[in-house]
C-alpha positions as a printed Julia matrix, in Angstrom:
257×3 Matrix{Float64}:
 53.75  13.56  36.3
 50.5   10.97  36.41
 50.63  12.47  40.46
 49.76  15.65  39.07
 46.93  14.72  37.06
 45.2   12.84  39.75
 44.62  16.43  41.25
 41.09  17.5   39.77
 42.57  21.05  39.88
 44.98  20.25  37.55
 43.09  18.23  35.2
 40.86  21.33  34.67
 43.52  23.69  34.37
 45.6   21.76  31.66
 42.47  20.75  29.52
 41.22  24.48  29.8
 42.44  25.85  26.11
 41.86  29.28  27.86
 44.96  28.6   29.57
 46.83  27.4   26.76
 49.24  29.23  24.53
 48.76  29.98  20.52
 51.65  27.63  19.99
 50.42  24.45  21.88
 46.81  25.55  20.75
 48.26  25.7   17.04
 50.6   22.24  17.31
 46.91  20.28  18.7
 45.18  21.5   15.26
 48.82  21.02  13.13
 48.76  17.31  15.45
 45.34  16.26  14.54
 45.55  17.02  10.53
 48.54  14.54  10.24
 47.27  12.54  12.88
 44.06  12.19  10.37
 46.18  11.69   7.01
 47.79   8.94   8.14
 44.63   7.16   9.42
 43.66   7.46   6.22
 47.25   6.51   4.16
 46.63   3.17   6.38
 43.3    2.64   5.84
 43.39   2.54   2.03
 46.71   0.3    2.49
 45.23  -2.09   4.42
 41.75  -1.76   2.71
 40.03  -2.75   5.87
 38.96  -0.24   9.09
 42.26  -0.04  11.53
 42.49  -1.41  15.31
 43.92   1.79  17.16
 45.53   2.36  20.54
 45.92   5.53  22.15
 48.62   6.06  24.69
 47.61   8.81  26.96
 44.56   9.49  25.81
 43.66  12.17  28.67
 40.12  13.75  28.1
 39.5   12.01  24.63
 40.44  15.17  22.71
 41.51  13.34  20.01
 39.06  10.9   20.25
 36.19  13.43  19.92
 37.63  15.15  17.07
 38.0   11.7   15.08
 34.51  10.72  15.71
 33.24  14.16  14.4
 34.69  13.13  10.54
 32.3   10.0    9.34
 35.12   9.43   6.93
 37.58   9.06   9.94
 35.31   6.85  11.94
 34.76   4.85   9.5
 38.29   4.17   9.05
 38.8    2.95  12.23
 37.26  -0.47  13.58
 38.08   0.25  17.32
 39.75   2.25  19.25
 41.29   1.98  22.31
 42.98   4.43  24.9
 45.28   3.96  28.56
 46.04   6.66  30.65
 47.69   6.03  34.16
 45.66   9.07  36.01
 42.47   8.03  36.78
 41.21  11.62  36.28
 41.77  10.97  33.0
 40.09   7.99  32.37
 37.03   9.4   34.29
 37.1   12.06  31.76
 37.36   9.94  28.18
 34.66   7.52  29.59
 32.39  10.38  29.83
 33.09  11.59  25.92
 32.75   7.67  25.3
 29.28   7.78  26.97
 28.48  10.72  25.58
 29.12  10.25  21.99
 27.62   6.5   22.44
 30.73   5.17  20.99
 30.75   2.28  23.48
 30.52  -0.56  20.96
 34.31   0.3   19.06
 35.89   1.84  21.53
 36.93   2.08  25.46
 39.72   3.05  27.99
 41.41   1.35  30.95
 43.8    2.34  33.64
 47.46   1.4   32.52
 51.11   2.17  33.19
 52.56   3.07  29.52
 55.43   0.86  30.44
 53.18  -2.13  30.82
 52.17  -1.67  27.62
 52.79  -5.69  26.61
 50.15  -6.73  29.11
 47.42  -5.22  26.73
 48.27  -8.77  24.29
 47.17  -7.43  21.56
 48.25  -6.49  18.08
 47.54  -2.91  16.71
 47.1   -1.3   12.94
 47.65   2.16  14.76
 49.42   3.33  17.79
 49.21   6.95  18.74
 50.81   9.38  21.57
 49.67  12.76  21.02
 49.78  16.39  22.74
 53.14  16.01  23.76
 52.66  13.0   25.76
 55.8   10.69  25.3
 58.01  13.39  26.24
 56.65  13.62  29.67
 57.95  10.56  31.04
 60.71  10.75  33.06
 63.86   8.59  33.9
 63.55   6.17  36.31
 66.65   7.38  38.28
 65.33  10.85  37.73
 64.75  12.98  41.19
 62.77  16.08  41.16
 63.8   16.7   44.88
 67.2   16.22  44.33
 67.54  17.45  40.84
 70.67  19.71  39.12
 70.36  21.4   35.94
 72.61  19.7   33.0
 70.75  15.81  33.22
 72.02  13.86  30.65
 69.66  12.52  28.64
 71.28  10.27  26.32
 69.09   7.47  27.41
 65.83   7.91  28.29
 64.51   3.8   30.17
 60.78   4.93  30.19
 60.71   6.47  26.7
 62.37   3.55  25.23
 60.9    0.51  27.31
 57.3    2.52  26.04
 58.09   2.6   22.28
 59.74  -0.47  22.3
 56.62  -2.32  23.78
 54.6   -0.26  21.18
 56.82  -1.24  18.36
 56.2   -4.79  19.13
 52.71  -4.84  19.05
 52.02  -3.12  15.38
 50.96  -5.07  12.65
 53.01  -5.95   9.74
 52.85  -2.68   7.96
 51.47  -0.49  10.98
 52.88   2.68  12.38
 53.56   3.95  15.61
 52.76   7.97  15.26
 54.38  10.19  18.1
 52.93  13.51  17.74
 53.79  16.48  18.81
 57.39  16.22  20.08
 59.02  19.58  21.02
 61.96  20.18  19.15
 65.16  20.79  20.84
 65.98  24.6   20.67
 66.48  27.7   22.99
 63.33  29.55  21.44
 61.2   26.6   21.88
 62.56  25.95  25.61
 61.79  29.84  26.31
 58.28  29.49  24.76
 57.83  26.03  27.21
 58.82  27.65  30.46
 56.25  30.43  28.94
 53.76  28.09  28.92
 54.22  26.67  32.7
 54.3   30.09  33.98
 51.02  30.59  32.5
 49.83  28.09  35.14
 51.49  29.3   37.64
 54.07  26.89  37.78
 57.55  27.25  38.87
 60.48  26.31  36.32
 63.56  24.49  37.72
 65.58  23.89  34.67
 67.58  26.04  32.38
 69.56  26.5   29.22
 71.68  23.51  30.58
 68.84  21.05  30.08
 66.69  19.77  26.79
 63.93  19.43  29.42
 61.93  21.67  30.94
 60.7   20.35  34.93
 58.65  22.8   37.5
 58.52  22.23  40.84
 55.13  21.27  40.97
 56.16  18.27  39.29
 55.79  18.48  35.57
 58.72  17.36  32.86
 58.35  17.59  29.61
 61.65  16.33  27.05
 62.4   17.91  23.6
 63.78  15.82  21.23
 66.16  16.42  17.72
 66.26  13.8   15.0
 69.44  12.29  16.48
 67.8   11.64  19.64
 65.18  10.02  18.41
 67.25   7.85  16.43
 68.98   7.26  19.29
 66.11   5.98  21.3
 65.17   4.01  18.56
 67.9    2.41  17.68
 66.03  -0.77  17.13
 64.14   0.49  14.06
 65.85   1.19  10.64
 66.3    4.64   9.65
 64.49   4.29   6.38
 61.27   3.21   8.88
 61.43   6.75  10.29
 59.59  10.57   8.79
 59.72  13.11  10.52
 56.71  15.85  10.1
 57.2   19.99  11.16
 53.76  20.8   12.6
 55.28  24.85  12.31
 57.56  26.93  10.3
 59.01  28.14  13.58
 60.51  24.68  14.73
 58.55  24.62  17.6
 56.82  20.78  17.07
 57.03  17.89  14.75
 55.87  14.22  14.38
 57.33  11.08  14.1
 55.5    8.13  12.18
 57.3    4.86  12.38
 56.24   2.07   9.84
 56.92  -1.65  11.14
 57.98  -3.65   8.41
């Protein structure tokens, strides 16, 4: 996937909303409304502005949109984003530089699974737009890939919010947001989505993934595989938030004790 957005082609086309369907359009608004409720639920816990890390942070979408609220802003004391394409990070320093937001917040070039190396400790750790779900398996091979991949175990997903996990503050939360949720009309409205770009869809009702053969993957989840994934957090630590009334999205906020 991070091949794919180191093609400036690609980069345009993905962060081009013209391109994007009503239902991802709809989930990034539905995303950012949570995302900004429990910024502030923390906030007024903690009393004190939050230290923030964004995994994924692609063209500072989120980023932008947070800046825009002075009541958001303020809430946060700095935030910081990875990304593993370098197209991206291009991208977010320019909203950074633009915005003049230099002085509580940057970006850096990082594998998500090397999350530890950051050594730091975080009030706020965030993976929007989708973005866990599109790590793959290690042992996963698009070349040599057969509908029906068991994914009952997931290595990159877990090592990532593992790591993540770890590095919250007492009483921090780890929000993953959206998350497609697994079901045949959302897999049919994915593979709608792809096509839209022109992309060609190599999985099938068989698989609670959908892959082209471009290169993209992106997983859907159900409660019990999160759970699953997780199985290192208590259940009580876990809510789970419908960004639709069509089950097409949700969030997941963790809370580290």
């Amino acid at each position: 996937m991070e091949e794919m957005y180191d093609k400036p082609q690609h980069v345009k086309d993905t962060f081009n909303e013209n391109n994007l369907t009503e239902y991802l359009l709809q989930a990034q608004w539905a995303e950012l409304i949570e995302l900004k409720k429990a910024i502030t639920e923390l906030y007024q816990k903690k009393g004190s502005p939050l230290r923030v890390l964004d995994i994924g942070i692609g063209d500072a979408r989120i980023l932008k949109h947070l800046v825009g609220i002075k009541e958001i802003w303020n809430a946060i004391e700095h935030y910081e984003g990875i990304d593993i394409a370098q197209n991206c990070i291009n991208l977010s320093q320019k909203v950074i530089a633009d915005l003049d937001i230099g002085d509580k917040s940057n970006v850096q070039l990082l594998d998500a699974t090397k999350l530890d190396s950051l050594n730091q400790k975080y009030d706020l750790i965030i993976s929007t737009w989708f973005t866990i779900g599109t790590f793959y398996p290690s042992n996963f091979d698009l070349e040599k890939f057969k509908p029906g991949l068991d994914l009952s175990t997931n290595d990159k997903i877990i090592t990532i919010i593992k790591q993540a996990y770890g590095m919250l503050k007492p009483n921090g939360e780890l929000v993953i947001g959206s998350m497609y949720i697994d079901n045949e009309e959302t897999r049919k409205k994915q593979e709608d989505s792809y096509r839209n770009f022109g992309w060609t869809v190599i999985t099938d009702e068989r698989d609670c993934f959908t892959a082209t053969k471009e290169g993209w993957w992106s997983q859907r989840f159900t409660k019990q595989r999160v759970y699953d994934y997780l199985s290192f957090v208590k259940k009580e630590n876990f809510s789970f938030i419908l960004l639709d009334t069509y089950d097409y999205a949700m969030m997941v906020r963790i809370r580290k004790e």
